[in-house]
C-alpha positions in Angstrom: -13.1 -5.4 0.6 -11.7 -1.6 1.4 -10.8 -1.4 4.9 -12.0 1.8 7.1 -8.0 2.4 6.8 -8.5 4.2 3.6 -10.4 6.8 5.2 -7.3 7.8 7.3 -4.4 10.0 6.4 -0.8 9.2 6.4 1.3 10.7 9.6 4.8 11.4 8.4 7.1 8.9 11.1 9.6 11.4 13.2 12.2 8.7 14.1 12.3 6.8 17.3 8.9 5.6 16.8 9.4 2.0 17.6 7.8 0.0 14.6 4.4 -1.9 14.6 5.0 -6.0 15.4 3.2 -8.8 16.9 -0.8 -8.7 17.1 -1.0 -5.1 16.3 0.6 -6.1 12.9 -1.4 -9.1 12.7 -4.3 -6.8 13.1 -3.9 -4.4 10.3 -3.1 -7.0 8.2 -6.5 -9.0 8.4 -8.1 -5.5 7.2 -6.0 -5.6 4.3 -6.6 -7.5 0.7 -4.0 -10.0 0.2 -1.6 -8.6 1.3 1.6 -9.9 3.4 4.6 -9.0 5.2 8.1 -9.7 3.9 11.5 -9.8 5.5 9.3 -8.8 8.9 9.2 -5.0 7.8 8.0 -4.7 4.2 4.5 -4.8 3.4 3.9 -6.1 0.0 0.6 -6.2 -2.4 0.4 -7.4 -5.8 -2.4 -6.4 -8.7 -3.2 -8.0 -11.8 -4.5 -6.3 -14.6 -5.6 -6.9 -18.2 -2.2 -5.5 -19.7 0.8 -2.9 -19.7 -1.0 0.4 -20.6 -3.6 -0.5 -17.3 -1.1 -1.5 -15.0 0.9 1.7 -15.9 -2.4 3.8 -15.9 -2.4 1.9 -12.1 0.8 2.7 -11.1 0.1 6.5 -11.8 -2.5 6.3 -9.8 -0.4 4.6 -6.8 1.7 7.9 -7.5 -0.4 10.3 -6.8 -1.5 8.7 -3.6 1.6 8.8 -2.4 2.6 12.1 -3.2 -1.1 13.5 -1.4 -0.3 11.2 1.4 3.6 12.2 1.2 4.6 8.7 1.9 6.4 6.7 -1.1 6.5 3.0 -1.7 8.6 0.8 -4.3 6.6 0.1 -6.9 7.3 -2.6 -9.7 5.7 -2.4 -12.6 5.3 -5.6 -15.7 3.1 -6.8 -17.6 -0.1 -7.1 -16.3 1.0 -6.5 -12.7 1.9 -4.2 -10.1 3.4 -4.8 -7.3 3.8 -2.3 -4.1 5.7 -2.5 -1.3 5.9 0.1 1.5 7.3 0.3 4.8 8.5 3.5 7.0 12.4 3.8 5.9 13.2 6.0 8.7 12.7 3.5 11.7 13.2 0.7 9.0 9.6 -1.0 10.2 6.2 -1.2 9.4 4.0 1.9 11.2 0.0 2.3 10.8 0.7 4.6 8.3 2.0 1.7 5.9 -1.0 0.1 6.2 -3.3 3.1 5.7 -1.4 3.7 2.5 -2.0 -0.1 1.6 -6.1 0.4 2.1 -5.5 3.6 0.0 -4.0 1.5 -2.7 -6.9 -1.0 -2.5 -9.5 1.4 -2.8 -8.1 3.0 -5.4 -7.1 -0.8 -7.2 -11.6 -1.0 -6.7 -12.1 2.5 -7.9 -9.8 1.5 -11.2 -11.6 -1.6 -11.7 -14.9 0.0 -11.8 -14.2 2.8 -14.2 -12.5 -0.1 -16.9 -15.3 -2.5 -16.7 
């Protein structure tokens, strides 16, 4: 599933922007592929792949989403998995942003798995 997120851009948070919670959060979340929220604040999605040279070719990928989109999630990298989390730092909160650069990362995860198979 890609959400119609994907097609959005990323709007860079100016501070004071209250963050995202209750159904609004719930909402964006349903559009979202297995993904869930940590700690209240942290969006967090995990990806398996085959083995280390994929999930790094992956994680190069996240990169340059979030360098076009100019917004910068943690990203863990092991064996065979990758896992993202993102959040806006500034209001220290989740913002529609986060989750349009979640769908971005899903699309991208489809996109990967396509061109490997």
């Amino acid at each position: 599933m890609v959400s119609e997120l994907a097609d959005k851009e990323c709007v860079a948070c100016r501070g004071g922007t209250p963050p995202l919670s209750g159904d609004k959060v719930g909402g964006l979340l349903r559009e979202l592929d297995g993904w869930t929220i940590e700690q209240e604040y942290h969006l967090t999605g995990i990806y398996k792949l085959p083995d280390f040279a994929k999930a790094l070719a992956f994680v190069n990928r996240i990169g340059a989403i979030a360098e076009q989109q100019n917004h910068h999630p943690d990203i863990h990298l092991a064996w065979g998995r990758v896992c993202v989390e993102v959040w806006t730092h500034k209001i220290n909160g989740l913002t529609e942003s986060d989750f349009i650069f979640a769908a971005k990362v899903d699309a991208a995860f489809a996109e990967f798995q396509e061109a490997e198979s």
